[in-house]
C-alpha positions as CSV (number, residue, x, y, z in Angstrom):
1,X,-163.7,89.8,112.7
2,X,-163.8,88.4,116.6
3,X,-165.4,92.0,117.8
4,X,-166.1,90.3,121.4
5,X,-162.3,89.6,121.6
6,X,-161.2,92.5,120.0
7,X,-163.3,94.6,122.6
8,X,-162.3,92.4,125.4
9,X,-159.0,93.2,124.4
10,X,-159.4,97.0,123.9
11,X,-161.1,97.4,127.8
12,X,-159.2,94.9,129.5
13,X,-155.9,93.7,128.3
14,X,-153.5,92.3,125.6
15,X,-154.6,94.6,123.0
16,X,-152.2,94.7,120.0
17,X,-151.4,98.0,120.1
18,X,-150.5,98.5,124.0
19,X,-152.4,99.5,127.0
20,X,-155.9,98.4,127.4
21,X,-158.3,101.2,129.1
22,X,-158.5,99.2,132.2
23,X,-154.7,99.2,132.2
24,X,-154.4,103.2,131.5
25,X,-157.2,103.8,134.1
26,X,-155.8,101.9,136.6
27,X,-154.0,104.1,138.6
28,X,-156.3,107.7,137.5
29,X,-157.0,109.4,140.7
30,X,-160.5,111.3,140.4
31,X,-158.6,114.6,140.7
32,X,-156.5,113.5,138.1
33,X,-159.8,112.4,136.1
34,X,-161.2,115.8,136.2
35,X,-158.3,118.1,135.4
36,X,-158.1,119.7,132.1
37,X,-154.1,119.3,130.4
38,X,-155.3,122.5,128.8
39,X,-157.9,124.9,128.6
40,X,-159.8,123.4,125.4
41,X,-158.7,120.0,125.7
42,X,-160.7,117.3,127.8
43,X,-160.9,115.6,130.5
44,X,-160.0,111.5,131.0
45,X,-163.6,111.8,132.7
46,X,-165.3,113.4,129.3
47,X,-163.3,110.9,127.0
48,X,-164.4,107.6,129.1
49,X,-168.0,109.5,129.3
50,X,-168.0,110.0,125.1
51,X,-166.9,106.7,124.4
52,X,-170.2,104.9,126.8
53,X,-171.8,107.5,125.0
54,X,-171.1,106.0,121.5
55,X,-171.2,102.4,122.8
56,X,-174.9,102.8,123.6
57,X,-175.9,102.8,119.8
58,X,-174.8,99.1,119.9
59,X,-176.1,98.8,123.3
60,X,-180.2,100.5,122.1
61,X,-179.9,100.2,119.1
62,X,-180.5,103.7,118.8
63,X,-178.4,106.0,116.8
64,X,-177.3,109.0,119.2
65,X,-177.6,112.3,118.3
66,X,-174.2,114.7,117.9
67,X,-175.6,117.7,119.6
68,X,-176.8,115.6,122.9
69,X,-175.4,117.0,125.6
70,X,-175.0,113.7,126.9
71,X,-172.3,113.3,124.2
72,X,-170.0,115.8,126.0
73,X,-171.2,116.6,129.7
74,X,-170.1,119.0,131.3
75,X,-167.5,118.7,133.7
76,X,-169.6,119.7,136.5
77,X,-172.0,116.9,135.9
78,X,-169.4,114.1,135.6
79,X,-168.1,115.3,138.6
80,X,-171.5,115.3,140.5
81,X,-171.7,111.6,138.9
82,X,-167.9,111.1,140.5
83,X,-165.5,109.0,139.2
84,X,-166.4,105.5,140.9
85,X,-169.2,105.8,139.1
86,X,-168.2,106.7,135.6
87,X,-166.2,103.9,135.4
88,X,-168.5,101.5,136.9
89,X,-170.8,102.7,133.7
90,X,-168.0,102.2,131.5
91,X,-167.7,98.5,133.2
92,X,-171.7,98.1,132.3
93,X,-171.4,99.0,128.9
94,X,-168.3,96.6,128.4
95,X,-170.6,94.3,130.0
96,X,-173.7,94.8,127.9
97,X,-171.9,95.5,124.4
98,X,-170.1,91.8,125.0
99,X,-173.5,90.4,125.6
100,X,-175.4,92.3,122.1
101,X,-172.6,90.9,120.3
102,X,-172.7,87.3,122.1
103,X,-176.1,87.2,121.3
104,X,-176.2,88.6,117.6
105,X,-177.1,86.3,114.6
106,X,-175.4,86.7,111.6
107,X,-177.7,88.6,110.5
108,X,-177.3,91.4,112.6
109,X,-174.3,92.4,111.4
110,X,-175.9,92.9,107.7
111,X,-178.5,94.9,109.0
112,X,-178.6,98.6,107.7
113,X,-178.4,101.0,110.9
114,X,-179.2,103.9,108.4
115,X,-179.6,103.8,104.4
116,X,-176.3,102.0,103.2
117,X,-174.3,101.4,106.5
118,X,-174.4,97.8,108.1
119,X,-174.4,96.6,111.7
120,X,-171.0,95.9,110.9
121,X,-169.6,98.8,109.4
122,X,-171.1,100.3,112.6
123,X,-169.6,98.1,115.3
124,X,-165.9,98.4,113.5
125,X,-166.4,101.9,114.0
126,X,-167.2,101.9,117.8
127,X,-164.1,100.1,117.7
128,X,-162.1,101.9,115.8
129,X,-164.2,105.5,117.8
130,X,-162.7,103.7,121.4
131,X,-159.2,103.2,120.1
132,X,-159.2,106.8,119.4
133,X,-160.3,107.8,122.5
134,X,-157.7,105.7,124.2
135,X,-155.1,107.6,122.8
136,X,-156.5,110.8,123.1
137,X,-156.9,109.6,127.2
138,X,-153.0,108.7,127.5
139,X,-151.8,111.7,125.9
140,X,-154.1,113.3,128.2
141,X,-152.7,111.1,131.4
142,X,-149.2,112.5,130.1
143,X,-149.9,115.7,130.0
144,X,-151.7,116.1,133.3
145,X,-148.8,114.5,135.3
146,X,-145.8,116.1,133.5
């Protein structure tokens, strides 16, 4: 599998399945960015913020933990960070997950990140983790301007 064009394609554009994140974010407002559809349900900000999140195990190396609160911030602290920002992260960890996987050997991608799971089974499934999130984000988009 072509993960640096399939990733390229997921952030930026001509992704198979529609909208690229660059192409839903586009026209996000930061007030837009930060409203809740629904009590319970969140945020674009929180969705862009999870998925860097999860990006950064290809990015350290390290495997992140489920109960950091840097998986979900709060809302208050993305907004303190502000929206500029968070997506100026989300363009550096585009940035540096193209160059991990530009630079990878072969090998890599064997690799067990834990007992039994490969480098590859994990990058598929950042992958697979940011296409969720992009759909999660448009319904979101939807729901916040209907």
């Amino acid at each position: 599998m072509d993960y640096i064009a399939n990733f390229t394609q997921l952030y930026q554009q001509d992704a198979w399945f529609g909208d690229a994140y660059m192409e839903k974010l586009a026209d996000v407002t930061e007030k837009e960015a930060f409203t809740p559809p629904v009590q319970g349900i969140h945020t674009i900000a929180e969705l862009v913020s999870h998925v860097i999140y999860w990006r950064s195990v290809i990015i350290t190396g390290i495997y992140p933990s489920m109960d950091s609160p840097e998986n979900w911030p709060s809302l208050d602290t993305l907004k303190a960070k502000g929206w500029t920002n968070l997506l100026k992260d989300f363009a550096e960890s585009q940035n540096k997950l193209i160059a991990v996987l530009k630079n990878a050997k072969p090998e890599y991608f064997k690799e067990e990140y834990k007992p039994g799971r490969t480098m590859d089974y994990l990058v598929e499934g950042i992958m697979q983790h940011d296409i969720y999130h992009l759909g999660q984000l448009a319904l979101v988009k939807k729901m916040i301007r209907n």
